[in-house]
Kinemage of the C-alpha trace (Angstrom):
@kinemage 1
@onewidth
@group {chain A} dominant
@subgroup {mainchain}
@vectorlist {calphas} color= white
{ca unk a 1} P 248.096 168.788 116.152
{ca unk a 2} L 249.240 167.394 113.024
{ca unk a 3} L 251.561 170.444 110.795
{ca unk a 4} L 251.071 170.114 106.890
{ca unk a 5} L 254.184 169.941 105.137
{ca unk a 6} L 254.174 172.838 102.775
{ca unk a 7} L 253.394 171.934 99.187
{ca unk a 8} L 256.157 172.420 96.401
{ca unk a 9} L 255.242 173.470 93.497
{ca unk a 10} L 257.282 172.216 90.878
{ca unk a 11} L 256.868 174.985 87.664
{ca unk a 12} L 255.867 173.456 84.758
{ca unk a 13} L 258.233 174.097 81.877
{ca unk a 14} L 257.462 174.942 78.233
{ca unk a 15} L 253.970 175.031 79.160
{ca unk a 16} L 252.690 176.956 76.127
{ca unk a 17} L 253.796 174.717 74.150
{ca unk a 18} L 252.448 171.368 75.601
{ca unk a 19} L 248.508 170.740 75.517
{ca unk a 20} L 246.991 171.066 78.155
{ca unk a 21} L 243.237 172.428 79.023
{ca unk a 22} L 244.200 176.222 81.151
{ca unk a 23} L 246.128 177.049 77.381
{ca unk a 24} L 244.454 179.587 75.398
{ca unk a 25} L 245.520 180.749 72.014
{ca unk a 26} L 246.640 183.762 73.263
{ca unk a 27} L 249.213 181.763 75.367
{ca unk a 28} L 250.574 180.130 71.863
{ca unk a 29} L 250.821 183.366 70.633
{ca unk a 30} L 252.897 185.103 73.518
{ca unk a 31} L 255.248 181.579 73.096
{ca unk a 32} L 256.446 182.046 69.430
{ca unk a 33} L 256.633 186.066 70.067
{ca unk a 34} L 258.942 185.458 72.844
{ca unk a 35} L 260.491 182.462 70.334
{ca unk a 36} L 260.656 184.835 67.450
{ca unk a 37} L 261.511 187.936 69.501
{ca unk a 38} L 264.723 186.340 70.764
{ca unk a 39} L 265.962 184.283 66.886
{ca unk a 40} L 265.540 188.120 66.032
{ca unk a 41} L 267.267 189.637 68.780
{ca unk a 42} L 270.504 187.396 67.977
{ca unk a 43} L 269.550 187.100 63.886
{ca unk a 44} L 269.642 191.362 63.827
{ca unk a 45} L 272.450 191.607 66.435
{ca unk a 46} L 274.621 189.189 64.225
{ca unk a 47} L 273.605 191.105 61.050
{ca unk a 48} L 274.131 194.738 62.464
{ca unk a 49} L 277.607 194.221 63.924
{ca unk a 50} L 278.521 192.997 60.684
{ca unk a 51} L 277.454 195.550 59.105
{ca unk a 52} L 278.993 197.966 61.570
{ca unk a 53} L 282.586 196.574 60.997
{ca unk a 54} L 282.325 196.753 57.329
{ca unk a 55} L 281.189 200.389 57.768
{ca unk a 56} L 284.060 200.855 60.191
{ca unk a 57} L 286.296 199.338 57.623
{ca unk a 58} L 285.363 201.258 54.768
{ca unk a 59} L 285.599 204.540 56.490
{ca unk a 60} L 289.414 203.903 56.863
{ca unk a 61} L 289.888 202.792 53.630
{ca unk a 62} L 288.228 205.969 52.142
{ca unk a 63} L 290.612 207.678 55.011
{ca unk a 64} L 293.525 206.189 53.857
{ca unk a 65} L 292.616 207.250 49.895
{ca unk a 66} L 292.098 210.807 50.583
{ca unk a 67} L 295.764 211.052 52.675
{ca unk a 68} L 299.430 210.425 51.244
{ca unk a 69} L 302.932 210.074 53.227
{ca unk a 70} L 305.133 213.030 52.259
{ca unk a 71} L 308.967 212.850 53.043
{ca unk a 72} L 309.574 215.708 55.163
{ca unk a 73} L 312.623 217.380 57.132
{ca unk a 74} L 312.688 219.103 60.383
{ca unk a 75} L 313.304 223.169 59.939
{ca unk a 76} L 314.902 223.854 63.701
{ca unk a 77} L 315.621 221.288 66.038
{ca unk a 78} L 312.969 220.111 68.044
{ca unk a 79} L 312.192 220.602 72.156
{ca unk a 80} L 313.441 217.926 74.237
{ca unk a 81} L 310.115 218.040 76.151
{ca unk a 82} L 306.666 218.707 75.325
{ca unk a 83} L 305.219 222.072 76.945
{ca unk a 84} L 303.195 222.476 79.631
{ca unk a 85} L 299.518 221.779 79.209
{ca unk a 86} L 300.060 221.164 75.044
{ca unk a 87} L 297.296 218.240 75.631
{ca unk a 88} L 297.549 214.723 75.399
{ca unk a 89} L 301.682 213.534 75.956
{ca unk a 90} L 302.496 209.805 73.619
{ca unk a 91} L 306.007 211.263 74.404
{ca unk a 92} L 306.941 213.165 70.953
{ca unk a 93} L 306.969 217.360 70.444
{ca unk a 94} L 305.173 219.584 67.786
{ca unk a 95} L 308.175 220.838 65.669
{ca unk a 96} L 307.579 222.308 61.582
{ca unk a 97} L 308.801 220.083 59.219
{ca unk a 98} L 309.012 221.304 55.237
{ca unk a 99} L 308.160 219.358 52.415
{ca unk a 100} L 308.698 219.344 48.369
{ca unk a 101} L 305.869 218.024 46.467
{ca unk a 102} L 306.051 216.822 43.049
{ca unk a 103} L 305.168 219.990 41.207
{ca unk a 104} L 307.960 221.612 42.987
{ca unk a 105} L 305.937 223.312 45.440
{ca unk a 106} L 307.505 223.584 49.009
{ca unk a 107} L 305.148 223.829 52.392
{ca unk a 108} L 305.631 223.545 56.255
{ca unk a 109} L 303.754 222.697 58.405
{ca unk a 110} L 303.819 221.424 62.385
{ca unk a 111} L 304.320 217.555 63.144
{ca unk a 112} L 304.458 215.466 65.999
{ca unk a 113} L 308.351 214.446 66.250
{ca unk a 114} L 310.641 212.529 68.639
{ca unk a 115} L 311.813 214.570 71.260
{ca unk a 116} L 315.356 216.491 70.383
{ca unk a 117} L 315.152 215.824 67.051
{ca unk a 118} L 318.159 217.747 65.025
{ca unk a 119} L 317.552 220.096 62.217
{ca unk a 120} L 317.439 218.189 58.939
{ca unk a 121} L 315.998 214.858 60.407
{ca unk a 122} L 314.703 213.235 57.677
{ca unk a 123} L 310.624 211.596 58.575
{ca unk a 124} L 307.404 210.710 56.954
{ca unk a 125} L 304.443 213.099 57.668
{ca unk a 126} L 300.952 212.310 56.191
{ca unk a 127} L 299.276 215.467 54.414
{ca unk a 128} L 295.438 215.360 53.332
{ca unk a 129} L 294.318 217.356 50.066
{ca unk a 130} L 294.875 220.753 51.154
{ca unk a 131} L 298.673 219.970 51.958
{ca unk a 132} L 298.274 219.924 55.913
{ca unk a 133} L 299.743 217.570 58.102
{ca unk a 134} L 296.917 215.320 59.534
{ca unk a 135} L 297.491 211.865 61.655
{ca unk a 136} L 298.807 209.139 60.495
{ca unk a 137} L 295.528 206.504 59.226
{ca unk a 138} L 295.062 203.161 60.967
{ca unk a 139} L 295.672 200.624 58.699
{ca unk a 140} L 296.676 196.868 59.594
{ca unk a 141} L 295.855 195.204 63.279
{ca unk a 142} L 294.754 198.410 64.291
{ca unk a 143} L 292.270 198.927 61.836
{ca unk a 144} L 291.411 195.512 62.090
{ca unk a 145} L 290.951 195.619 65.812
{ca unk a 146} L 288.699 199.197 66.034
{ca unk a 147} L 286.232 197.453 62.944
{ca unk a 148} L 285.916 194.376 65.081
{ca unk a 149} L 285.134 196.483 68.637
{ca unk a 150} L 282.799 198.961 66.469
{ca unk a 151} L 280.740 195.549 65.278
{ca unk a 152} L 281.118 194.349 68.775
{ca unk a 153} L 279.540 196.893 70.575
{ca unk a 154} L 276.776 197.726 67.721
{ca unk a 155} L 275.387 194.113 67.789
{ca unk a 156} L 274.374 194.045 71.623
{ca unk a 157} L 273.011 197.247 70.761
{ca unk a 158} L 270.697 196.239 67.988
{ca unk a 159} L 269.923 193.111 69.729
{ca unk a 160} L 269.067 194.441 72.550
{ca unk a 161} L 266.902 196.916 70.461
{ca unk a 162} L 264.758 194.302 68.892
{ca unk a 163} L 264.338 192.459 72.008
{ca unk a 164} L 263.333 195.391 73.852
{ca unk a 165} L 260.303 195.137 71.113
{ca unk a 166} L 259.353 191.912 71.101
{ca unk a 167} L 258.665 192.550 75.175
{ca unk a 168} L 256.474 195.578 74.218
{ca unk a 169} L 254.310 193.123 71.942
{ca unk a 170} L 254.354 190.922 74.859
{ca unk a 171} L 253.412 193.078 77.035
{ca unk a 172} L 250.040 194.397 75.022
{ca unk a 173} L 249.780 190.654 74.657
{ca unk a 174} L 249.493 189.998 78.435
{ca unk a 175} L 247.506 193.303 79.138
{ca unk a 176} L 245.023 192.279 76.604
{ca unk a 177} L 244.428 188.223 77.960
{ca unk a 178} L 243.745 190.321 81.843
{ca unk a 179} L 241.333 192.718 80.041
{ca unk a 180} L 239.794 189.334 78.479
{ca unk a 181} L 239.853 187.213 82.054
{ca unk a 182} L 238.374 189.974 83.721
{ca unk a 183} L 235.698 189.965 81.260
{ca unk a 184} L 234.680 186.581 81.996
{ca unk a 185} L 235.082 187.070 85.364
{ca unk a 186} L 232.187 189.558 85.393
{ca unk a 187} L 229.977 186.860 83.729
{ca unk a 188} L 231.211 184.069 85.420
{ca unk a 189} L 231.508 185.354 88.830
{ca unk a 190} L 227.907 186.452 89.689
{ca unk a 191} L 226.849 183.074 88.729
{ca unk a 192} L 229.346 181.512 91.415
{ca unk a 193} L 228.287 183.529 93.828
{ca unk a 194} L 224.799 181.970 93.141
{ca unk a 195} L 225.863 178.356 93.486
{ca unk a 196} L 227.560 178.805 96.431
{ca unk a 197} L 224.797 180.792 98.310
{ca unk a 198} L 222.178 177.886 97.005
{ca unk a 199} L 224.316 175.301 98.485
{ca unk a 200} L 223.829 176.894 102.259
């Protein structure tokens, strides 16, 4: 007994777009949304994490505005270690500095400062309008850096976001071609059923 080899079948790329007589207009259609859905998808990714970093980068600019440096001096010396369970540890101590401003007004307030710091050290704090000591901004590389990861991770996102509608339009697409071929099917079936019972 003679075995068959098993037929390859060799898909047929870019289909949609080539003539042939199985295409339907709906299958052209479902081609240039999945075309358009994916220029889109990188177009509005592209465009929203630009937009992201600029936002990013404007919000520490307008940061930066509302905060000055201050020169300040250390009141008592400071601990040589950081307490117990004070939260996060980059290695410096709360201590209360006191500073002058320009009117001649004096405040204190607590800083982060290098560990064992002597009464009188001289250091730059950063006050916001209500004369409180607030982090330092990020200016520089580091602002630099956080507006580039912000616009990196927002333009997958949005991306991903239009994509994620283009296959929803595809889908309906593709649900409403089945509705269409089982329509015909109903007409066309019956009457093959016919010809093949005449031909017994």
């Amino acid at each position: 007994m003679t075995r068959t080899p098993p037929t390859t079948v060799t898909p047929v790329r870019l289909w949609r777009w080539r003539r042939n007589p199985l295409r339907r207009h709906s299958d052209v259609v479902e081609a240039w949304i999945v075309l358009a859905g994916w220029v889109l998808a990188l177009v509005a990714g592209v465009f929203a994490g630009m937009l992201a970093a600029r936002a990013s980068d404007a919000a520490f600019e307008a940061r930066r505005a509302q905060l000055h440096p201050v020169a300040a001096v250390l009141t008592a010396d400071a601990a040589r270690t950081p307490l117990a369970g004070s939260g996060y540890d980059d290695g410096r101590v709360w201590a209360v500095v006191r500073w002058t401003d320009a009117d001649g007004s004096v405040h204190t307030d607590r800083a982060k400062v290098p560990p064992g710091a002597p009464a009188g050290t001289r250091m730059t704090v950063w006050t916001n309008e209500a004369d409180r000591v607030v982090p330092a901004p990020v200016t520089g590389a580091a602002a630099d850096l956080q507006s580039a990861l912000t616009g990196a991770l927002v333009a997958p996102a949005a991306g991903a976001l239009v994509w994620g509608v283009g296959r929803l339009v595809r889908g309906r697409l593709i649900r409403r071609r089945m509705d269409e071929w089982d329509a015909e099917w109903r007409q066309i079936g019956p009457r093959w059923g016919n010809l093949s019972g005449g031909r017994g």
